[in-house]
C-alpha positions as CSV (number, residue, x, y, z in Angstrom):
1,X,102.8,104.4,123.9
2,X,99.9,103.0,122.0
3,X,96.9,101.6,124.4
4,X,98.0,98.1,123.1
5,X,101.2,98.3,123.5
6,X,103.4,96.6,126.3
7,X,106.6,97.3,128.0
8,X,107.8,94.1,126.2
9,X,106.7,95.7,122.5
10,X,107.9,99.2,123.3
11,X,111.9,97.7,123.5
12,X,113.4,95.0,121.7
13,X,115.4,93.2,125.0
14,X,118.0,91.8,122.6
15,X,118.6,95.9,122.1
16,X,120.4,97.7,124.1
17,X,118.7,100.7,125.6
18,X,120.1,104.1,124.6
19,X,121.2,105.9,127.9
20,X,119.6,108.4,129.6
21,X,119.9,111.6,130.5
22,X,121.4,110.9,133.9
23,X,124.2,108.7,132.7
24,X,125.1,111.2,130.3
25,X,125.3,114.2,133.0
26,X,127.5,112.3,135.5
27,X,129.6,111.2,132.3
28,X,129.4,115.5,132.1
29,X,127.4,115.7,129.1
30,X,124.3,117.8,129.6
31,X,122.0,116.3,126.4
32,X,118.7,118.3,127.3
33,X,117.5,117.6,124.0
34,X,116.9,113.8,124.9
35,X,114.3,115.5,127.9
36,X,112.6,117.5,124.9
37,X,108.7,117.6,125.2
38,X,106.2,116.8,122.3
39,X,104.6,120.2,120.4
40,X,101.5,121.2,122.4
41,X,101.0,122.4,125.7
42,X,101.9,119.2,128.2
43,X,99.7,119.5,130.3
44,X,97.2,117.9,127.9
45,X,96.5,114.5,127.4
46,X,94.5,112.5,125.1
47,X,90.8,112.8,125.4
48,X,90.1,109.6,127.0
49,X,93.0,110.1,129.6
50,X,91.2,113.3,130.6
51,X,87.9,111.6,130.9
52,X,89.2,109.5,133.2
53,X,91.0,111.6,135.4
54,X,87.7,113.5,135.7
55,X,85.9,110.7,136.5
56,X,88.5,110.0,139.2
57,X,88.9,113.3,140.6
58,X,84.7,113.4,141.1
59,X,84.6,110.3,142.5
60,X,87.1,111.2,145.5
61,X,85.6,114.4,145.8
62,X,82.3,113.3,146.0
63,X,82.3,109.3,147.8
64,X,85.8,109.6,149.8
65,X,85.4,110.2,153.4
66,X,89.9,111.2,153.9
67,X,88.7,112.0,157.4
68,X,87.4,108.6,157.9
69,X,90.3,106.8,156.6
70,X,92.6,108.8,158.5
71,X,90.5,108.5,161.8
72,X,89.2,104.3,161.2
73,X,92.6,103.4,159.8
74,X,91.4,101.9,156.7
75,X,89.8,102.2,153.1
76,X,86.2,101.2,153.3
77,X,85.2,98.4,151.1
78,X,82.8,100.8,148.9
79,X,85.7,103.1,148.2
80,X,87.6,100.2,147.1
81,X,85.3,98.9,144.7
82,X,84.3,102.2,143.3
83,X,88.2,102.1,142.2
84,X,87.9,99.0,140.4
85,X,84.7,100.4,138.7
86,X,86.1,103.3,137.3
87,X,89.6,101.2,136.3
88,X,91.9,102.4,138.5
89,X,93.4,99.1,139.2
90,X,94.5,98.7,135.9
91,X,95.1,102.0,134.0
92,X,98.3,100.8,132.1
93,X,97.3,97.2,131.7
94,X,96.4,96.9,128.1
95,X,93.1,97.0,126.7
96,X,93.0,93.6,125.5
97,X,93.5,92.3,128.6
98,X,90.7,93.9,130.1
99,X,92.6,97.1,131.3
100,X,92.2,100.9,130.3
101,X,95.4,100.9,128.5
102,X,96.2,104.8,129.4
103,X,99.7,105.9,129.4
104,X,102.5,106.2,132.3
105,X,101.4,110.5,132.3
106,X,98.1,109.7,133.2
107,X,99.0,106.9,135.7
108,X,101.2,109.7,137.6
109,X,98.1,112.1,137.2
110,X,96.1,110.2,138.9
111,X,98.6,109.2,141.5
112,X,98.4,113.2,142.4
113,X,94.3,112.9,142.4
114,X,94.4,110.2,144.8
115,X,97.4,110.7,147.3
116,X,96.1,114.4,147.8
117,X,92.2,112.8,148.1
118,X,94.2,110.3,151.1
119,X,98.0,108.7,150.1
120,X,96.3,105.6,151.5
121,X,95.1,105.4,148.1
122,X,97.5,105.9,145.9
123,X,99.6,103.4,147.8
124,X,97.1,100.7,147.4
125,X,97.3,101.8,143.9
126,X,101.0,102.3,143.4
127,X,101.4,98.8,144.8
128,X,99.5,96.7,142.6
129,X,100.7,98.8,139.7
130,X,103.8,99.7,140.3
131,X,105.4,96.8,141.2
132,X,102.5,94.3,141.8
133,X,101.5,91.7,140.0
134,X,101.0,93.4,136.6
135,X,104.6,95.1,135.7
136,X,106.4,91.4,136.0
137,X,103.6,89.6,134.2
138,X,104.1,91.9,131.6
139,X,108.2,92.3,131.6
140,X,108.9,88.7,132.0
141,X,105.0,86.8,132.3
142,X,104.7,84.2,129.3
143,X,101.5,84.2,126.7
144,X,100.0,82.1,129.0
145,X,100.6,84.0,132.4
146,X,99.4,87.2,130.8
147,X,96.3,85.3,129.2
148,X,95.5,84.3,133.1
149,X,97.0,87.1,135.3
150,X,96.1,90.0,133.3
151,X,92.3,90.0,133.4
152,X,92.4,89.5,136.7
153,X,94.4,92.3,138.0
154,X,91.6,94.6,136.8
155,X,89.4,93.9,139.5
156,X,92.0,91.9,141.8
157,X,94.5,93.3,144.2
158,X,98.1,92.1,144.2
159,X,101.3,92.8,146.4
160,X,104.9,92.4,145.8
161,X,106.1,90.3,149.0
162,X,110.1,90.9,149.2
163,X,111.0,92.3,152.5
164,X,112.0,90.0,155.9
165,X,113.0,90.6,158.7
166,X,116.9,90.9,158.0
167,X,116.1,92.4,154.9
168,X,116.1,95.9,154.1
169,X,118.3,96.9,151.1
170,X,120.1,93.6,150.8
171,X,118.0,91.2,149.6
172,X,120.5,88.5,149.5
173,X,120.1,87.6,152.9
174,X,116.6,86.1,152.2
175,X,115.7,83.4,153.9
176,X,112.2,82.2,151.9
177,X,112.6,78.9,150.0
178,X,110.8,77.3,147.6
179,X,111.7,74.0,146.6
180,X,110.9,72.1,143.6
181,X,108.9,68.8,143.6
182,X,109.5,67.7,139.9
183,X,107.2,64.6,140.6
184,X,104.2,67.2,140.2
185,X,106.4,70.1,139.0
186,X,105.3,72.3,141.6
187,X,107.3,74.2,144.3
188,X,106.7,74.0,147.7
189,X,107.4,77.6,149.7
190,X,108.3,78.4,153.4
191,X,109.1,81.5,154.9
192,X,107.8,84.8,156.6
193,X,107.4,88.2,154.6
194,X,107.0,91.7,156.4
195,X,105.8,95.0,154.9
196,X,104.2,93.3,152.2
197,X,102.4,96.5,151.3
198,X,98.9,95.5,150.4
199,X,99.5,92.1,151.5
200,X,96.8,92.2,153.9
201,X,94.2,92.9,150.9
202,X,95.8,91.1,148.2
203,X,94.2,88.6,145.7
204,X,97.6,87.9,144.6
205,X,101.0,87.9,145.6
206,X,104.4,87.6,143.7
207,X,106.8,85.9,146.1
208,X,110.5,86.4,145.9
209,X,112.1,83.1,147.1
210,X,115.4,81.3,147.1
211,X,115.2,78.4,144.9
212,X,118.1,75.7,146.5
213,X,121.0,74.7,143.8
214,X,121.9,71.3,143.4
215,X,125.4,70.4,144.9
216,X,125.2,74.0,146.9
217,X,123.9,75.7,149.6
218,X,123.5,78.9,147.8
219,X,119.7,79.5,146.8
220,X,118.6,80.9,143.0
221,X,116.4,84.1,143.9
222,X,113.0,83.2,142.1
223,X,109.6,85.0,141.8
224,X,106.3,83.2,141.7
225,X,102.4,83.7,141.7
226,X,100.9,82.7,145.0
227,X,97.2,83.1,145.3
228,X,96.5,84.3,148.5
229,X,93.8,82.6,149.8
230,X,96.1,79.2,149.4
231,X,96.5,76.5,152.2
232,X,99.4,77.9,153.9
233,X,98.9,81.9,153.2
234,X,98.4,83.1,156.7
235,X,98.6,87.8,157.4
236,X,99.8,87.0,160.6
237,X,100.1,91.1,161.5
238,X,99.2,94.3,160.2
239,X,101.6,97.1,160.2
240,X,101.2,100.5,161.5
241,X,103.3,103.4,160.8
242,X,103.7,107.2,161.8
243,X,102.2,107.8,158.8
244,X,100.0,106.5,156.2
245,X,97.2,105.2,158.2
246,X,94.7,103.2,156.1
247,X,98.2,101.4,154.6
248,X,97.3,97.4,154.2
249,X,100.6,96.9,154.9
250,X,101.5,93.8,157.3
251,X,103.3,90.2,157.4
252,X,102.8,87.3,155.5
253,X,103.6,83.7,156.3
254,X,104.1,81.1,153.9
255,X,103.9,77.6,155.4
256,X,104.0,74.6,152.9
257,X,102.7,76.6,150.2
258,X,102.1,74.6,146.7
259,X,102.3,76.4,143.9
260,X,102.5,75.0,140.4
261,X,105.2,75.7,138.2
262,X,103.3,77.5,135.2
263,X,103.3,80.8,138.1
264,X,106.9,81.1,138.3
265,X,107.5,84.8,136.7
266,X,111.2,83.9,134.6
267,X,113.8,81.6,135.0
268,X,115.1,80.2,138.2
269,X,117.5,82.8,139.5
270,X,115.9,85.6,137.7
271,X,114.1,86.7,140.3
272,X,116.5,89.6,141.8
273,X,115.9,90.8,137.8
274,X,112.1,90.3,137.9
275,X,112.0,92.6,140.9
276,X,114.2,95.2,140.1
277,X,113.2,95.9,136.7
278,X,109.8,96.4,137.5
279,X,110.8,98.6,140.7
280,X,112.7,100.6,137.7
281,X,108.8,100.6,135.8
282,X,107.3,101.8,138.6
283,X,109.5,103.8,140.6
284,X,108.5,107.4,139.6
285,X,105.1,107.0,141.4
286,X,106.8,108.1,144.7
287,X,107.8,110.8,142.6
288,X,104.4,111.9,141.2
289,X,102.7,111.8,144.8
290,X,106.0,113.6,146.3
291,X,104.7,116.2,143.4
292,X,101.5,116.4,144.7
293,X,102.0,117.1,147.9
294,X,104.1,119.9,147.1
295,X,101.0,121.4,145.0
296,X,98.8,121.2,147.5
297,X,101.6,122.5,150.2
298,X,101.4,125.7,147.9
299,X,97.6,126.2,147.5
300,X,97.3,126.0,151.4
301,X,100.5,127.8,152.1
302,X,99.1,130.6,149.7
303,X,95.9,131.0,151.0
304,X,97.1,131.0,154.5
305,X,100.0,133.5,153.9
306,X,97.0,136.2,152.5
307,X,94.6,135.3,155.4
308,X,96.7,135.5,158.2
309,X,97.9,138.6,159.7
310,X,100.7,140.0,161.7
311,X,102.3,143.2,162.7
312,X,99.3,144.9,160.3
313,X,99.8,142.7,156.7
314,X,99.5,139.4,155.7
315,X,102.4,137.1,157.1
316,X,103.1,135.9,153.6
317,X,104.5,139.5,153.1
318,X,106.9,139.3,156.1
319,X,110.6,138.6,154.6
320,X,110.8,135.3,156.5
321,X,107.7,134.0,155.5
322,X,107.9,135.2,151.7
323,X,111.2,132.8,151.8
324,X,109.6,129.9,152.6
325,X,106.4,130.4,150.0
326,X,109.0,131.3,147.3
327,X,110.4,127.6,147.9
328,X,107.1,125.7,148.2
329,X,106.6,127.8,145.1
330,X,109.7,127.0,143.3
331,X,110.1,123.2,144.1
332,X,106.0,121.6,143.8
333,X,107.1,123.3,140.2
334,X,110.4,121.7,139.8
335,X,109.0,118.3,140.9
336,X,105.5,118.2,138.7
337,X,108.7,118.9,136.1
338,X,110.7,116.1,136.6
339,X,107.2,113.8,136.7
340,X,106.2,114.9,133.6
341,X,109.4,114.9,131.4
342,X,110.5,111.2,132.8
343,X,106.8,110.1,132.3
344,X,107.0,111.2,128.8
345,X,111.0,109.8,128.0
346,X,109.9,106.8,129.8
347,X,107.6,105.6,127.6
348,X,109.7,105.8,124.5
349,X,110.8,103.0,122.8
350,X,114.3,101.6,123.8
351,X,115.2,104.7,126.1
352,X,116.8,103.5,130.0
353,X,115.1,105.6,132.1
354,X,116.5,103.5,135.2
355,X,119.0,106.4,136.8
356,X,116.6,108.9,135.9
357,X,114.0,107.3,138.0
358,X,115.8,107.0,141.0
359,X,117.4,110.6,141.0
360,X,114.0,111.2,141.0
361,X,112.6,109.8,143.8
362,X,116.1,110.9,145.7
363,X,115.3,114.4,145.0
364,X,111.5,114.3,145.5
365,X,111.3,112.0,148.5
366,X,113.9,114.7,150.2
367,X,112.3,117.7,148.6
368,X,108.6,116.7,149.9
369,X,109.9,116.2,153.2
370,X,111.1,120.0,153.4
371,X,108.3,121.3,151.8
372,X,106.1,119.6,154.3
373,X,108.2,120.7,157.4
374,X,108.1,124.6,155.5
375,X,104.3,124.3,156.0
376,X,104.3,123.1,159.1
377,X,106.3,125.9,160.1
378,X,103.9,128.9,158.2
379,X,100.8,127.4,159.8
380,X,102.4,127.9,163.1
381,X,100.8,126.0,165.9
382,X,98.0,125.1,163.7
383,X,100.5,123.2,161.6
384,X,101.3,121.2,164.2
385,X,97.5,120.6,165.2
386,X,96.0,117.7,163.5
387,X,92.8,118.6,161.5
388,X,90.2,117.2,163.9
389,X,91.0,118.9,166.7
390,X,91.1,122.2,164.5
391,X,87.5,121.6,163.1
392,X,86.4,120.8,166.8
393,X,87.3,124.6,168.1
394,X,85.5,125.9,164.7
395,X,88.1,126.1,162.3
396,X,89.0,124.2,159.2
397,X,90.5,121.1,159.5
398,X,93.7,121.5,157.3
399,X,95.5,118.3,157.8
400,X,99.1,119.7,157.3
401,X,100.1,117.8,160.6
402,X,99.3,114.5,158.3
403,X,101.5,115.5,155.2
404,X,104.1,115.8,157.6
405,X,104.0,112.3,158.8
406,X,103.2,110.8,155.5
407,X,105.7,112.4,153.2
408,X,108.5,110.7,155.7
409,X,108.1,107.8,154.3
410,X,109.3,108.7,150.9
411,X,112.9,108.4,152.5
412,X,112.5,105.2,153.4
413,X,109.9,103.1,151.3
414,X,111.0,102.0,148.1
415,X,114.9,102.6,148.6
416,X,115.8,104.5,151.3
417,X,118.0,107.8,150.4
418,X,121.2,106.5,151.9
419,X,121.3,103.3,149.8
420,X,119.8,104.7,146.9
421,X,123.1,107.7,146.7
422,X,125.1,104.4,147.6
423,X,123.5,102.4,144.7
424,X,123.6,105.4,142.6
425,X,127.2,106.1,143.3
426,X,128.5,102.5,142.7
427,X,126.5,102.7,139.5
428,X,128.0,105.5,138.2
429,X,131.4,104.7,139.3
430,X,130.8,101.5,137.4
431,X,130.0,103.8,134.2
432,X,133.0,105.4,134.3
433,X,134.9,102.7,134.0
434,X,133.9,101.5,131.1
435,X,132.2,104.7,128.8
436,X,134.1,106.0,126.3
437,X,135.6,109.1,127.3
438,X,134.4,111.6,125.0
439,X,135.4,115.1,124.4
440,X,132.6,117.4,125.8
441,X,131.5,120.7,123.7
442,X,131.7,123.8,125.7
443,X,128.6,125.5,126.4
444,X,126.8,128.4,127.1
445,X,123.8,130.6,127.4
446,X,123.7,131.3,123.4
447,X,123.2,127.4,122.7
448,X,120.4,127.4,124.8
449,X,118.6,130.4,124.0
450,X,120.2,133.0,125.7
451,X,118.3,134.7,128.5
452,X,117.8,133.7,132.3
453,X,117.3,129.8,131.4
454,X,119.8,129.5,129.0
455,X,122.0,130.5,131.5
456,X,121.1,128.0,134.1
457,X,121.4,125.3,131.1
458,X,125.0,126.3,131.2
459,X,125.6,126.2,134.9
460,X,124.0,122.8,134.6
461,X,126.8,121.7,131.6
462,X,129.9,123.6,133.4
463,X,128.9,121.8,136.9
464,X,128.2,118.4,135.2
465,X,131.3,118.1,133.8
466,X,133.2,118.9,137.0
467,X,130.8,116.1,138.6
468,X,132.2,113.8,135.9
469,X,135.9,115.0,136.8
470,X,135.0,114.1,140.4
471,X,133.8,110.8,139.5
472,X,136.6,110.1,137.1
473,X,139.2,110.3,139.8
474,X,137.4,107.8,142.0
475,X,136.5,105.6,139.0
476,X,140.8,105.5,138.3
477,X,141.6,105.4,142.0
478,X,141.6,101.8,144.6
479,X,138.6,99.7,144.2
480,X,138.8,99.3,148.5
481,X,137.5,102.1,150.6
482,X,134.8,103.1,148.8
483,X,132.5,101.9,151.4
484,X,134.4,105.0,153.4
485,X,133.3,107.8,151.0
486,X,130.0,107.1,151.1
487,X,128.6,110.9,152.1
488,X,132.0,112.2,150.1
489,X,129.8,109.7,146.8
490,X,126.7,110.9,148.2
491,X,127.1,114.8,147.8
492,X,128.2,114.2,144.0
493,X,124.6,112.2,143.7
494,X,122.6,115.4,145.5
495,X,124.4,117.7,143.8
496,X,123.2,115.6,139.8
497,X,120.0,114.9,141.0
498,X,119.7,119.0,141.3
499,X,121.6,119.9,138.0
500,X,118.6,116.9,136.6
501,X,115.4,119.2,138.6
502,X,117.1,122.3,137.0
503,X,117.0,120.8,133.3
504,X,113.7,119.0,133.7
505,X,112.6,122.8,135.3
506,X,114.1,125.0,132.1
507,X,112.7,122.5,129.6
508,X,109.2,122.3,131.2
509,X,109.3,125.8,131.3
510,X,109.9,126.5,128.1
511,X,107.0,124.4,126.8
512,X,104.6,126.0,129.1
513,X,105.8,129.5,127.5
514,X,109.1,130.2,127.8
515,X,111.0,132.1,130.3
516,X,109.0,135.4,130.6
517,X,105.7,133.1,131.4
518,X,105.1,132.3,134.6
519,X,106.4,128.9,134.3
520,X,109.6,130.5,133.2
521,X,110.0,132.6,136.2
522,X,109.1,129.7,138.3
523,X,111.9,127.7,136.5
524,X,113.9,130.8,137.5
525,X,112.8,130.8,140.7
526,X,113.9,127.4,141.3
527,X,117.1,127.1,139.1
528,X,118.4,130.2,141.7
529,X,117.9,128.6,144.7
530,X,119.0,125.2,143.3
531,X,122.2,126.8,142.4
532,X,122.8,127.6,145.8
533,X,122.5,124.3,146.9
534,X,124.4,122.8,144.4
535,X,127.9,125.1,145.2
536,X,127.2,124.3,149.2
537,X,127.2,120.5,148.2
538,X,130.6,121.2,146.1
539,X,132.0,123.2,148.7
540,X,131.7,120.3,151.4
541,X,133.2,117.6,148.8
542,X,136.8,119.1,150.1
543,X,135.7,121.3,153.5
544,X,134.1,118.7,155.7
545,X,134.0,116.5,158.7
546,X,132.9,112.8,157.3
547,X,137.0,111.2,158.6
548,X,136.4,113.0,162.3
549,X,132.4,111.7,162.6
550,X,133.7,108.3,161.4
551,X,135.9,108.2,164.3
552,X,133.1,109.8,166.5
553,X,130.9,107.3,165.6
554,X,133.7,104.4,166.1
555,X,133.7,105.9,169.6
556,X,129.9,105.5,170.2
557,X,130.2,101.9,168.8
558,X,132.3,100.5,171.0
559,X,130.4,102.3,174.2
560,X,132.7,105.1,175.0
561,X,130.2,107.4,175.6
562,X,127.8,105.4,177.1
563,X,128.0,107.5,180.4
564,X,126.4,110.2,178.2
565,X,123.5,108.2,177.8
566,X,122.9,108.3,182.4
567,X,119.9,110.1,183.5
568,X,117.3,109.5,180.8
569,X,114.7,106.4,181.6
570,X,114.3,104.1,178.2
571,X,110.1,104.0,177.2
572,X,111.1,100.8,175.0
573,X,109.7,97.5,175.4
574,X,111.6,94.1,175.7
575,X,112.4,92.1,172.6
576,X,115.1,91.6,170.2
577,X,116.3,94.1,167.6
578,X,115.3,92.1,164.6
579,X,112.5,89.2,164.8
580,X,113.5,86.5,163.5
581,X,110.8,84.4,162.9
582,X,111.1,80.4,162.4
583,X,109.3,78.8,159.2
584,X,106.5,76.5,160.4
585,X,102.4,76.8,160.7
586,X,100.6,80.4,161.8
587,X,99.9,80.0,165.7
588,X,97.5,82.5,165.6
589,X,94.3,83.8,163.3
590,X,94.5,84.8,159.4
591,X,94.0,88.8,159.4
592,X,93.7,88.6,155.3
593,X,90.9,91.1,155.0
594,X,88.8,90.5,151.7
595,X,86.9,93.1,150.3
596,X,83.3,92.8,149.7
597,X,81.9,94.0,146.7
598,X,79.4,96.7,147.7
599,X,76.8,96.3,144.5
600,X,75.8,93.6,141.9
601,X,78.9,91.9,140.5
602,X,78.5,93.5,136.5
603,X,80.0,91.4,133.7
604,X,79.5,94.1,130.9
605,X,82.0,96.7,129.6
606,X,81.5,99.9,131.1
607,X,82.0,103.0,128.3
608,X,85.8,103.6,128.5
609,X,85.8,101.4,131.7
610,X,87.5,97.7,132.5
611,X,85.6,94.7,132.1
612,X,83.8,93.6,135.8
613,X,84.7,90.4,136.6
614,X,83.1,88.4,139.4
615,X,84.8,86.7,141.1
């Protein structure tokens, strides 16, 4: 992608996308040479990218306090605006526009600089970029919207508000309206948002709301433009979590809000589209800082493994411990893989990365999460001592205790891992039914090379097409009882989004040297012990338990086994399950926090930098 160009001009909508490489492997065709990596060594970028990520790294090396934010609960102001200076706010918005115009590879680079310096700030990031303001404007935003939205996202923060309080993964059960005054063709919008992520900081919000249709009670989901310091906007609560302190994450009401016309983002009813497609933009940033934290999971499980000793050597030599750094190892290479060949097939023209993105963040959000609880475990009881307390008895503060909190929410945010194998699954299934079934080429190690990654390549085609069989037979059987298979769906999913790290793996390998580099034997490494996974997850589509633990859990529903539940006093407060609150004014005070610029508002282009704007 050129630094002009947009999502818009990269694919022709009235084209159809050609399919990925995901769609092809649960169809069991393994086409690795669609994941093929330009000539050069990949971890290069262009000149200006690298500029900027060194600019980035120094700056939160040098000016961020993680302690601080981890400790106060927030990114100070100064931090902030030292982001906007050095255009980290709008590193794939288009030059003309006011942005850096750098490419999706560099946006997950600097993901990794930023969620390792404190993921507090590559969330704030990740929101407004990923699926903030900026992706719709430019998917769906008209001349006009980019003209006025674009320039401002550079220096202004924006927030996706979609989530209530009765919605989690089904957004149909929304309950924000907006409804249309044509007598000053505006929209008038009600309602209460929760975990607007950056919603307590935001500039700008795109609101998802339910637009009534005439004659029906059924609403058109819409998306709009809502500036957030509007009569009406009240952050009536800001969220904490187990993790991810410093997260301006917190609820939103809308009461009576006006917004004019010109900021609806597409049609009426397009807004379920509008949201979705740029999730499907954005969504291998969970991905990047999943890879991230599995890189620096292996610098400090390394270092520790040599400097600790045991029983007269270094505990990293111990057969136990040697396990675990052979995983840490194998997988922080298998995901920076994954980031880096998406990124790259992302960005080319016409290509549907959409079920390659969300095996990805299925993998890496569960991947990170073991890595992280692999650490925890080599560190021992300083693992589970948080970094403060470590530096107050004289040792450094090693916040592995924080990873392990944070990384926890990659299996929820953005799509939790249940209803993304679900969604996953039904997509697939969906596939089936209506690809052409085509005859599939028998492969082996020769067609791939031959040696130790060749031969993974065709485990990866032999297992894919047996995952296609599987899927087949589902795809031909009863529409009904699906809902009932859902692990049985689920394992099939796990066990692709593996055969996907081992290809990504082999084919990163191979242009960082080939197999008898050290990428290769990493590729290896990993390819072995995904393998292993892989015939476990096979094994347990016929040999399990999922009919007996749906009648187990049938049990516990209907409260026979509440007399296990005696002896045990319950810590939780009064209150319903699920708040449902009541459109109408805030009753209590606006906790929209706006951040101050720290230095003289500049108006002048910065070398290689955004355009200031005051605001």
């Amino acid at each position: 992608m050129t630094a002009e160009q947009t999502p818009e001009q990269q694919a022709d909508r009235t084209t159809a996308p050609r399919p990925g490489f995901a769609a092809g492997l649960f169809l069991g065709r393994a086409a690795t040479d669609l994941l093929t990596l330009p000539e050069g060594d990949p971890r290069r970028l262009a000149e200006a990218e690298e500029r900027f990520l060194s600019r980035l790294r120094a700056f939160c090396e040098k000016e961020v306090d993680s302690a601080a934010i981890e400790r106060d609960d927030r990114i100070p102001d100064d931090v902030v605006e030292g982001l906007k200076d050095l255009g980290a706010l709008s590193i794939k918005i288009p030059r003309r526009y006011g942005g850096l115009g750098l490419s999706s590879v560099c946006y997950h680079r600097a993901l990794m600089i930023t969620s390792t310096t404190h993921p507090a700030l590559s969330e704030l990031l990740a929101a407004h970029q990923a699926i903030g303001l900026a992706q719709p404007v430019l998917l769906f935003g008209t001349d006009e919207q980019k003209r006025e939205f674009l320039p401002r996202c550079v220096r202004e923060i924006s927030a996706f508000a979609l989530t209530e309080a009765d919605i989690g993964n089904d957004p149909y059960r929304m309950r924000t309206t907006a409804v249309h005054d044509p007598a000053t063709d505006s929209y008038v919008l009600d309602g209460v948002k929760m975990w607007t992520t950056n919603g307590v900081v935001a500039d700008l919000l795109v609101v998802l709301a339910l637009v009534p249709a005439p004659g029906s009670d059924d609403g058109r989901m819409t998306a709009f433009v809502v500036e957030s310091d509007s009569p009406g906007v009240t952050v009536e609560h800001r969220s904490s979590f187990l993790g991810l302190r410093g997260l301006e994450n917190g609820c939103v009401r809308l009461h009576r809000v006006v917004v004019p016309a010109r900021n609806r983002i597409g049609a009426e009813g397009e807004g379920l589209t509008v949201a979705l497609r740029a999730q499907d933009t954005g969504r291998l940033s969970l991905p990047a800082v999943c890879a991230a934290a599995a890189k620096w999971s292996l610098r400090i499980a390394r270092q520790w493994s040599a400097a600790r000793v045991q029983f007269g050597r270094p505990i990293g030599r111990h057969d136990a411990v040697a396990g675990k750094l052979s995983f840490i190892a194998a997988t922080a290479f298998a995901l920076e893989a994954m980031v880096e060949v998406i990124g790259r097939r992302a960005e080319r023209a016409g290509t549907d990365t959409r079920l390659d993105a969300e095996l990805a963040k299925l993998f890496a959000s569960e991947q990170a999460c073991a890595v992280a609880d692999e650490l925890v475990q080599i560190r021992g009881g300083r693992g589970y001592e948080t970094a403060e307390s470590a530096v107050g008895r004289g040792e450094r503060g090693i916040p592995v205790e924080q990873l392990l909190r944070d990384t926890r929410a990659g299996r929820i945010f953005d799509g939790s891992s249940e209803a993304l194998r679900a969604f996953l699954a039904h997509d697939l299934i969906d596939l089936h039914r209506s690809a052409p079934q085509e005859p599939v080429p028998d492969g082996g190690p020769a067609r791939h090379g031959g040696g130790p990654l060749g031969g993974h390549l065709a485990f990866v085609e032999r297992t894919c097409r047996r995952l296609a069989g599987e899927l087949a037979l589902v795809a031909g059987g009863p529409a009904a009882g699906l809902d009932e298979r859902q692990r049985f769906l689920g394992r099939i999913v796990d066990a692709g989004a593996e055969l996907y790290a081992m290809s990504a793996g082999c084919v990163y390998a191979e242009a960082l040297g080939g197999a008898d580099s050290a990428a290769g034997r990493l590729a290896d490494a990993f390819c072995r012990q995904a393998r292993l996974r892989v015939a476990h997850l096979l094994d347990r589509l016929a040999d399990n338990t999922d009919e007996a633990d749906r009648g187990t859990a049938a049990d516990v529903l209907a409260g026979q086994h509440v007399w296990l539940e005696d002896g045990v006093p319950d810590p939780s407060t009064d209150g319903p399950w699920i708040a449902r609150p009541e459109p109408g004014p805030a009753t209590g005070p606006n906790l929209r926090r706006v951040i101050r610029p720290t230095g003289a508002a500049a108006t002048a282009r910065t070398t290689d930098g955004p355009v200031r704007r005051a605001r």
